[in-house]
C-alpha positions in Angstrom: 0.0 0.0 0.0 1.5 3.4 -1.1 1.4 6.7 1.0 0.0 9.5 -0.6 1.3 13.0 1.0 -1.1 15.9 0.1 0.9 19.1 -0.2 -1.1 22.2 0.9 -1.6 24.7 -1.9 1.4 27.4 -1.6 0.4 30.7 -0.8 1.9 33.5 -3.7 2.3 36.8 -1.9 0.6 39.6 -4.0 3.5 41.5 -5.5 3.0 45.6 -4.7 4.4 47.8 -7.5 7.3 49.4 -7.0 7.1 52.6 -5.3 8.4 54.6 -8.3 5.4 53.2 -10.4 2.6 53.8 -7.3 4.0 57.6 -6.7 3.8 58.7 -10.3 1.1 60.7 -10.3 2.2 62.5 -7.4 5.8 63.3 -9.2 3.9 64.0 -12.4 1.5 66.4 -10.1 4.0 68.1 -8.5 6.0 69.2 -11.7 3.3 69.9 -13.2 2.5 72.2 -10.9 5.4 74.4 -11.6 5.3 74.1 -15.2 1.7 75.1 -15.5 2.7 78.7 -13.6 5.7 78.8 -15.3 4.3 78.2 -19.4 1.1 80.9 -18.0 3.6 83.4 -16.9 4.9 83.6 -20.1 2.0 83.8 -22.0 1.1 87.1 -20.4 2.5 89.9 -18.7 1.3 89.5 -14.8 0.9 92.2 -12.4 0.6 92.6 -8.2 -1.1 96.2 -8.5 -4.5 95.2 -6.7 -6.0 99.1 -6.6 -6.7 99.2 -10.9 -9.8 100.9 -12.0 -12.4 98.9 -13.9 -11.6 100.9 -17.0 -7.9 100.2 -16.2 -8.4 96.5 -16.2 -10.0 96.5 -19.8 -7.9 98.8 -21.4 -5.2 96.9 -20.6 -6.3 93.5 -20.7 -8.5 93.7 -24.3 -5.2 93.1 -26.3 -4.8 90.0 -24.2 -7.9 88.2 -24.3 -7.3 84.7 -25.6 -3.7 84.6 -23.6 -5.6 85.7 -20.3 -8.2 83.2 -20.8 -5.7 80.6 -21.0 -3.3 81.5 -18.3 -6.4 81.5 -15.8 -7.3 78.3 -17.1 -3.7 76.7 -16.6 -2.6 78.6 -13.7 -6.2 78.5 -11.6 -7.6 75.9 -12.9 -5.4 73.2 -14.3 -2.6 74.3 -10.9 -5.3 73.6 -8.9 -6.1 69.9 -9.6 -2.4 69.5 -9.5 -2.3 71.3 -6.0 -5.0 68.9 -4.8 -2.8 65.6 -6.2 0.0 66.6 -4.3 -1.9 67.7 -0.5 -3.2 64.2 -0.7 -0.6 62.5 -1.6 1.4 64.1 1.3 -1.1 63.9 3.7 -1.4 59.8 2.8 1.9 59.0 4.3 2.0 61.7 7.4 1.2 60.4 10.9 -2.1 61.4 12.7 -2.5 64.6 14.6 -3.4 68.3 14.4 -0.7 69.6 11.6 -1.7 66.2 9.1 -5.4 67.3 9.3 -5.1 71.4 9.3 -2.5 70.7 6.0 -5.7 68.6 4.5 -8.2 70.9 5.1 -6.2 74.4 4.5 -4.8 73.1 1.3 -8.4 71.7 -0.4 -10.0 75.3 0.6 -7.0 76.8 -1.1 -7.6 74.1 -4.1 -11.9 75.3 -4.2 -11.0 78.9 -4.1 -8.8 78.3 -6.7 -11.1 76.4 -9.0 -13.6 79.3 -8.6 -11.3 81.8 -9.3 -11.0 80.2 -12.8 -14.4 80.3 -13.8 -14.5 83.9 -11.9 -11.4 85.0 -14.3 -12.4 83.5 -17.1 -15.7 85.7 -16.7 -13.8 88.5 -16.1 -11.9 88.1 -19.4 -14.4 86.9 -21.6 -17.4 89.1 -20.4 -16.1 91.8 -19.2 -13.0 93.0 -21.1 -14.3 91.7 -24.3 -17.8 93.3 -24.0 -15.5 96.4 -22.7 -18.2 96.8 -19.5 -16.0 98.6 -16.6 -18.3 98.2 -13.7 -18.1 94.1 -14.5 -14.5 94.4 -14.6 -13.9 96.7 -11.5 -16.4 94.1 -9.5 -14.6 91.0 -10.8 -11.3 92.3 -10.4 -11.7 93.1 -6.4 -13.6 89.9 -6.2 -10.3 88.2 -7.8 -8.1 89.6 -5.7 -9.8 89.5 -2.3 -10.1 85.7 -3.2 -6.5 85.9 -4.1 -5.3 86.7 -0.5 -7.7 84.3 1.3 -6.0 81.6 -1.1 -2.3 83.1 0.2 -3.7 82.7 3.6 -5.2 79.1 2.9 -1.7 78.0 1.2 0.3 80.1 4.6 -1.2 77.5 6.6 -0.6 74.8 4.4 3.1 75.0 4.2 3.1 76.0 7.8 1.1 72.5 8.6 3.7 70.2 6.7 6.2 71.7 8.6 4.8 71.3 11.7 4.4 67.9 10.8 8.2 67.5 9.6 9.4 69.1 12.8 7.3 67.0 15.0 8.5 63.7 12.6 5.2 62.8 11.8 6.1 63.1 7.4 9.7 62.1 6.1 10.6 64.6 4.1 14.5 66.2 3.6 15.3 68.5 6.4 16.4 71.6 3.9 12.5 71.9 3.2 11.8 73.0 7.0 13.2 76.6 7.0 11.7 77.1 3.2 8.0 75.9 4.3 8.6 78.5 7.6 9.6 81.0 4.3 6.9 80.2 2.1 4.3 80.5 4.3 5.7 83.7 6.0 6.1 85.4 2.5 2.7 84.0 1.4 1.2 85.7 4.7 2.7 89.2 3.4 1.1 88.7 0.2 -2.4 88.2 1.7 -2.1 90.9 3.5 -1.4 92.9 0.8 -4.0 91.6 -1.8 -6.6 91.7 1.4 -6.0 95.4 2.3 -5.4 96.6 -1.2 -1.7 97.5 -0.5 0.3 97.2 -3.3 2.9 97.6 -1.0 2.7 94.4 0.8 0.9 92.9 -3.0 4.8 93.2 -4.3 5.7 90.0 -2.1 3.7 88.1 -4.5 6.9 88.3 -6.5 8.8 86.6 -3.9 6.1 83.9 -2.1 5.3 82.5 -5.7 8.3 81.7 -6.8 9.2 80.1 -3.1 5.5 78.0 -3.3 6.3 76.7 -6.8 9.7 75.1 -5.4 7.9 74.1 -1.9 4.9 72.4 -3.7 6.8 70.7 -6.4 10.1 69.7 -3.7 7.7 68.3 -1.3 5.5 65.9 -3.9 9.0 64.7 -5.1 10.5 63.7 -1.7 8.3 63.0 0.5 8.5 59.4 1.3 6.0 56.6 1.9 6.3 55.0 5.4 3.9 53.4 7.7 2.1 55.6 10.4 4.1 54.0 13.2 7.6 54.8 11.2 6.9 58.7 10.5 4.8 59.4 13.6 6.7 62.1 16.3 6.0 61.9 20.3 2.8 63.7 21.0 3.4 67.1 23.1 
């Protein structure tokens, strides 16, 4: 009589994908981010004044129209959805706590604003300048940049929240990106002020806070790094 030895079935892990092929979207998002600024900026002369006239905005925007329309689509709108790619994938891998939600929260508000400052501009453009009616303009234009400095103050807190989170060792991320996040967000809080209180004294930081958000957004979706919860998450205080 012959013994027959039943082998039990062998178990084949599940094989993750690399980590270079699950992050992709959030490297492609956070590049993107920059390069959608960066290719808007070009295609028109910006500005920081905040105190134009109606009849200001239209005469100088009506030889611009199709070039406006397009940088508020790609610098509001298309920015925005990158923006959103790039809070979530940081706030994925970031431990639990005050500074992982506030970054959450702050950054999607900054992300809706955003989105409704595209439609908002491309009114603006479209409507306004192109139908050459002032009182549109004016309203839209204050409207634009009163929901310009909430956004600065929304993105302050942002960058101030992954910080946080970095200094209290709840995120991974490279230690150089602690005093520019402190930076960003301080320069972004000038801005707001100025856009808020019509100062196109305090507006003229805008030329310094965007350049250091471009460079905090897009550094931060490229290095932060995955981890579990227990791995990145700092002492409680």
């Amino acid at each position: 009589m012959t013994d027959t030895t039943i082998t039990p079935p062998v178990q084949v892990p599940q094989l993750r994908p690399p980590v270079s092929t699950r992050r992709w979207p959030l490297r492609a998002a956070a590049v993107g981010y920059s390069a959608v600024w960066i290719i808007g900026l070009f295609l028109t002369s910006s500005t920081t004044t905040v105190t134009s006239s109606g009849s200001a905005v239209v005469r100088q925007d009506a030889p611009h129209v199709a070039a406006l329309t397009l940088q508020f689509l790609l610098t509001e709108g298309v920015a925005a959805l990158a923006l959103l790619i790039v809070v979530i994938g940081v706030w994925r891998p970031t431990a639990r706590g005050v500074a992982r939600s506030a970054a959450l929260i702050s950054g999607v508000a900054a992300v809706v604003i955003s989105l409704v400052q595209t439609v908002l501009g491309v009114c603006l453009v479209e409507i306004a300048v192109r139908g050459g009616d002032t009182a549109l303009a004016s309203s839209l234009s204050v409207t634009l940049n009163e929901l310009d400095g909430v956004k600065m103050f929304l993105l302050a807190a942002t960058a101030f929240a992954i910080s946080a989170a970095q200094w209290r060792r709840q995120v991974r991320l490279p230690i150089w990106l602690l005093p520019a996040g402190i930076a960003t967000g301080v320069a972004l809080l000038a801005s707001a002020i100025g856009y808020l209180a019509r100062s196109n004294t305090f507006s003229i930081a805008a030329w310094i806070s965007l350049p250091l958000l471009l460079i905090f957004v897009t550094a931060v979706g490229l290095c932060v790094r995955p981890g579990s919860e227990r791995d990145a998450k700092g002492a409680e205080r």
